[in-house]
LUMBAFI-277286 format. One line per 2 residues: number of its first residue (from 1); their letters; for each residue x negated, y, z negated of C-alpha. Coordinates in steps of 0.5 Angstrom, whole numbers, m for minus. Example, Ala and Ser with C-alpha at 12.3 -4.5 7.8 and 13.67 -1.06 7.14 Angstrom:
! residues 2
1> AS> m25 m9 m16  m27 m2 m14
END
This chain:
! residues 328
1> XX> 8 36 m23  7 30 m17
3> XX> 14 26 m16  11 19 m14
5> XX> 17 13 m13  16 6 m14
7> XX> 10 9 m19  10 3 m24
9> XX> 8 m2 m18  1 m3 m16
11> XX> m1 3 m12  3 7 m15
13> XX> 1 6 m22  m7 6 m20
15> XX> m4 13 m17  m1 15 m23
17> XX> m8 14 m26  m12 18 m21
19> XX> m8 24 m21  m9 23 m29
21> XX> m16 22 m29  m17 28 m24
23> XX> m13 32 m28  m8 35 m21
25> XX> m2 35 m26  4 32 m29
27> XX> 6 26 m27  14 23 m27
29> XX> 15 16 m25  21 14 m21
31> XX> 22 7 m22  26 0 m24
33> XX> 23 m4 m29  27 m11 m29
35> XX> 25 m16 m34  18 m17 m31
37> XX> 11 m14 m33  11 m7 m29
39> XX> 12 m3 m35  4 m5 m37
41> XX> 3 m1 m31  4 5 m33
43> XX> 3 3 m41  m3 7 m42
45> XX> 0 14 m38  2 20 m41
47> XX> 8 21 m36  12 27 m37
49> XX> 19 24 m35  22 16 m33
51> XX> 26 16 m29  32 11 m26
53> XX> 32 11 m18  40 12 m18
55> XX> 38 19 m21  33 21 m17
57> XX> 36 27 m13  39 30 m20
59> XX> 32 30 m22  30 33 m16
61> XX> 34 39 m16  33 41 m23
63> XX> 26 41 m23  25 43 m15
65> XX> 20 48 m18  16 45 m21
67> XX> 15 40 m17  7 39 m12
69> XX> 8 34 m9  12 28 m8
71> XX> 9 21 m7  15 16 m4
73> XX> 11 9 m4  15 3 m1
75> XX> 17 m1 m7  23 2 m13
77> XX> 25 m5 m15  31 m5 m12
79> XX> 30 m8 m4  30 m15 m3
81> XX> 27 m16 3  31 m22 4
83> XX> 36 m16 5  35 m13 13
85> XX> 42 m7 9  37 m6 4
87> XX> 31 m4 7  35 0 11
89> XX> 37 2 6  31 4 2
91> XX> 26 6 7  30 10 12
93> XX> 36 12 9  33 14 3
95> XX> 26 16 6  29 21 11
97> XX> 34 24 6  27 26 1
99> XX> 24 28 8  31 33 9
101> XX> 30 35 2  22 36 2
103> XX> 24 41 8  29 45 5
105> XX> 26 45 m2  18 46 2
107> XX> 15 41 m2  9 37 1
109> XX> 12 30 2  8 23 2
111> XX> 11 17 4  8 9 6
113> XX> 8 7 12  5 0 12
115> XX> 0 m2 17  5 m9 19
117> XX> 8 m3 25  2 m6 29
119> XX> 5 m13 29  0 m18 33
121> XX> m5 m13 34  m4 m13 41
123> XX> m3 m5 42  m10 m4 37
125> XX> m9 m1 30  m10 7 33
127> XX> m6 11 27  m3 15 34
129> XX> 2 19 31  6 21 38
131> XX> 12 19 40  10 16 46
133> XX> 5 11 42  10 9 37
135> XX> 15 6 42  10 2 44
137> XX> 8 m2 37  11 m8 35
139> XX> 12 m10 28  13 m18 27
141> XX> 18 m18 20  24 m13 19
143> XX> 20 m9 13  15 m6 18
145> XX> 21 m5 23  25 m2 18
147> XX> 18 3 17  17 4 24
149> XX> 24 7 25  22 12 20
151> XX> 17 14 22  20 15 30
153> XX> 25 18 27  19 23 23
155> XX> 15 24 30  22 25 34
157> XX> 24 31 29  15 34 29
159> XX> 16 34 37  23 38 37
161> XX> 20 43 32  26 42 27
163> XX> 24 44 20  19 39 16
165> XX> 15 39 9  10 44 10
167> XX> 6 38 9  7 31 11
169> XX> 3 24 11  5 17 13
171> XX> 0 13 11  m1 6 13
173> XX> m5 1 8  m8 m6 10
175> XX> m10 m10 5  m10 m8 m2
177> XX> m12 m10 m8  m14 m9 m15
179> XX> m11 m8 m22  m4 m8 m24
181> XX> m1 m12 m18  0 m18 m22
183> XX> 7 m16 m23  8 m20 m16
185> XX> 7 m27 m13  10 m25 m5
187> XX> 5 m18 m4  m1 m19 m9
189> XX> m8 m21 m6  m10 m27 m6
191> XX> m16 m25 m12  m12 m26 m17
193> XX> m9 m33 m15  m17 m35 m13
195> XX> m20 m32 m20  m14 m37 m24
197> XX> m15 m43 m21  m23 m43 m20
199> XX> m23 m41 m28  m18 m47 m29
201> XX> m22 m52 m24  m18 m52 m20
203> XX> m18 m51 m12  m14 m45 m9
205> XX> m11 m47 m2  m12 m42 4
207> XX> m7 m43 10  m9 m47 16
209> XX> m10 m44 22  m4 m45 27
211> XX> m8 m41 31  m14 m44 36
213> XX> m18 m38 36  m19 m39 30
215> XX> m22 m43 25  m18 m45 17
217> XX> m19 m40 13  m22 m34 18
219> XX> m16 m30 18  m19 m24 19
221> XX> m16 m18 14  m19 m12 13
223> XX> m19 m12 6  m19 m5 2
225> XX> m20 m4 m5  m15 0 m9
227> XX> m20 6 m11  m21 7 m5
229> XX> m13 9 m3  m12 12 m9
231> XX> m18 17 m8  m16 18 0
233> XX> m9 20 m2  m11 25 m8
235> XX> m16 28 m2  m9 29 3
237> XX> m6 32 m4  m12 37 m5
239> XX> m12 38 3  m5 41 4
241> XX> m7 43 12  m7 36 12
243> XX> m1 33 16  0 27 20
245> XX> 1 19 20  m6 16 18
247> XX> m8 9 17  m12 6 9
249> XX> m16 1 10  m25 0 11
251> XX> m25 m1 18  m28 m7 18
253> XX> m25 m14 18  m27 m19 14
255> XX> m24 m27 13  m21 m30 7
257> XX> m27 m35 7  m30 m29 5
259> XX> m25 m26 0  m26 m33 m4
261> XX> m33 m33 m4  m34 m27 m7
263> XX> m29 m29 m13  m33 m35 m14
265> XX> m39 m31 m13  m37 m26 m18
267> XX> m37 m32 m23  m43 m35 m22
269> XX> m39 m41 m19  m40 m45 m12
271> XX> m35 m44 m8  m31 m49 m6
273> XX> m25 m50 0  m19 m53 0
275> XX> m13 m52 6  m6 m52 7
277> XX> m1 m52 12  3 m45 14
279> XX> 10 m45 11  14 m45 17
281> XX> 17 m39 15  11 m35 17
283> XX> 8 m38 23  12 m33 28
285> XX> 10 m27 24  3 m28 22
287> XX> m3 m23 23  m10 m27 24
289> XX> m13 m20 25  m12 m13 22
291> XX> m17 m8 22  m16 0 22
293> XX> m18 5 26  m20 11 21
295> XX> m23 15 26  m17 19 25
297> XX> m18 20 17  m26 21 19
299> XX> m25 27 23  m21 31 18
301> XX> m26 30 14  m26 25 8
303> XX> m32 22 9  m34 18 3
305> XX> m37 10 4  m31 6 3
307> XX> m33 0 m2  m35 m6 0
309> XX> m31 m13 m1  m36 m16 m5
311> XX> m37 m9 m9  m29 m9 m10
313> XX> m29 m16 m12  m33 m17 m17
315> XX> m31 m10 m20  m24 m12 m20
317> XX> m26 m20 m23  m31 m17 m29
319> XX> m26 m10 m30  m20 m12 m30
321> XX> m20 m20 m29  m24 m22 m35
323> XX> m21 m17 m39  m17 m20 m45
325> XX> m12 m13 m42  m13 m13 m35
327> XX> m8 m6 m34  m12 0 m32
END
């Protein structure tokens, strides 16, 4: 039976459907659900349970044995990030006390880290996983701060050789997208909001630039589709030799202006720019680049070819998009 928290959100639900598809076991979602629409998420799943984050650790201890693998993925419904106390909360507090319990109960433990630890992308994007490196990184929010300390916290413990899970990963996705993010309006990607406003005849505005190296809209992210995390971490789960801190992403940087014109592409429409100002409450802590470094994930061996923007655009537009049922 594979554990994964946060199970009903974006990438949590697209797990839940790879480890479904793949056949590897069980699966038990760890999750509030509110009053949006995150229960679609997991509609179409065959769960073994449902179960309330405040009753976690119960769940946990009466299940120990059967449990494969836990997969803690940022989101439980229950931080605001407006709240520095909360993710504290959640994603220290919370993500050492599942790693205690993985040591003891020798059960592999997954966890998110988040690709925002590099901050401006001034020290590079190397998922180098020692302490030393760690200390150097800066992130530009306290959400990648809060993920940054876990992960000190995780390499300080390796490196003095105290008990660990018999196989850990952090993993630090860049930009995700895909199906079943629709749930949220401050971490979807941008397709879904291009795709709607293009269908309707109107313009979907890019951020200006605040940055004279770079030109409105040419952003650069290194965008990844869901698919593709989704298989990188059923490879950890099937590879448990496999422990470390490594980064999701496709290794190649593309801009915003790209991401819009493959939505526009992907309806047989010409693509059509319009610019807005950067929220002032975004202009200190905005990346312009991102793009990681997958050396790492390459050299233990996953070595599948990454889909390509235009590829994962127009499957997420004529798949899910266009659907009448857009939930995978």
């Amino acid at each position: 039976m594979y554990v994964i928290i946060g199970g009903a959100g974006f990438l949590g639900s697209n797990l839940a459907a790879g480890i479904e598809k793949a056949g590897l076991g069980e699966i038990s979602v760890v999750d509030n659900f509110e009053t949006d629409e995150r229960w679609r998420n997991i509609a179409k799943r065959n769960l073994r349970s449902i179960v309330a984050p405040r009753d976690l650790f119960e769940y946990l201890n009466s299940h120990n044995e059967q449990i494969d693998a836990i997969i803690h993925i940022n989101y439980t419904g229950v931080t605001k990030e407006a709240s520095v106390d909360d993710l504290i909360e959640e994603r220290i507090i919370l993500t050492w006390k599942l790693w205690c319990w993985c040591s003891e109960n020798r059960v592999p433990y997954i966890y998110d880290s988040t690709s925002g630890v590099y901050g401006d992308g001034s020290q590079g994007f190397k998922d180098d996983d020692s302490l030393e490196a760690l200390l150097k990184l800066q992130p530009l929010n306290p959400a990648a701060w809060t993920k940054l300390m876990i992960d000190r916290k995780i390499a300080t413990n390796i490196a003095e050789g105290k008990k660990a899970p018999p196989q850990w990963i952090g993993f630090r996705c860049f930009n995700l997208y895909g199906p079943n993010e629709y749930h949220t309006t401050n971490h979807r990607s941008v397709v879904p909001g291009i795709y709607q406003a293009a269908k309707s005849g109107k313009l979907f505005p890019l951020f200006k630039s605040e940055n004279p190296d770079y030109k409105d809209g040419e952003q650069l992210r290194d965008f990844i589709w869901v698919d593709d995390c989704v298989d990188i971490i059923i490879y950890f789960l099937q590879h448990p030799e496999i422990s470390g801190i490594f980064n999701i992403g496709t290794g190649e940087a593309r801009t915003y202006k790209d991401v819009l014109t493959c939505v526009y592409n992907a309806i047989g429409e010409k693509p059509e720019l319009d610019f807005i100002d950067m929220p002032k409450d975004l202009r200190t802590h905005y990346q312009y680049y991102t793009k990681a470094d997958v050396t790492k994930l390459r050299q233990v061996g996953y070595d599948k070819p990454f889909t390509s923007l235009e590829e994962g655009v127009s499957k997420y537009v004529h798949d899910y998009l266009e659907k009448t049922d857009m939930y995978r």
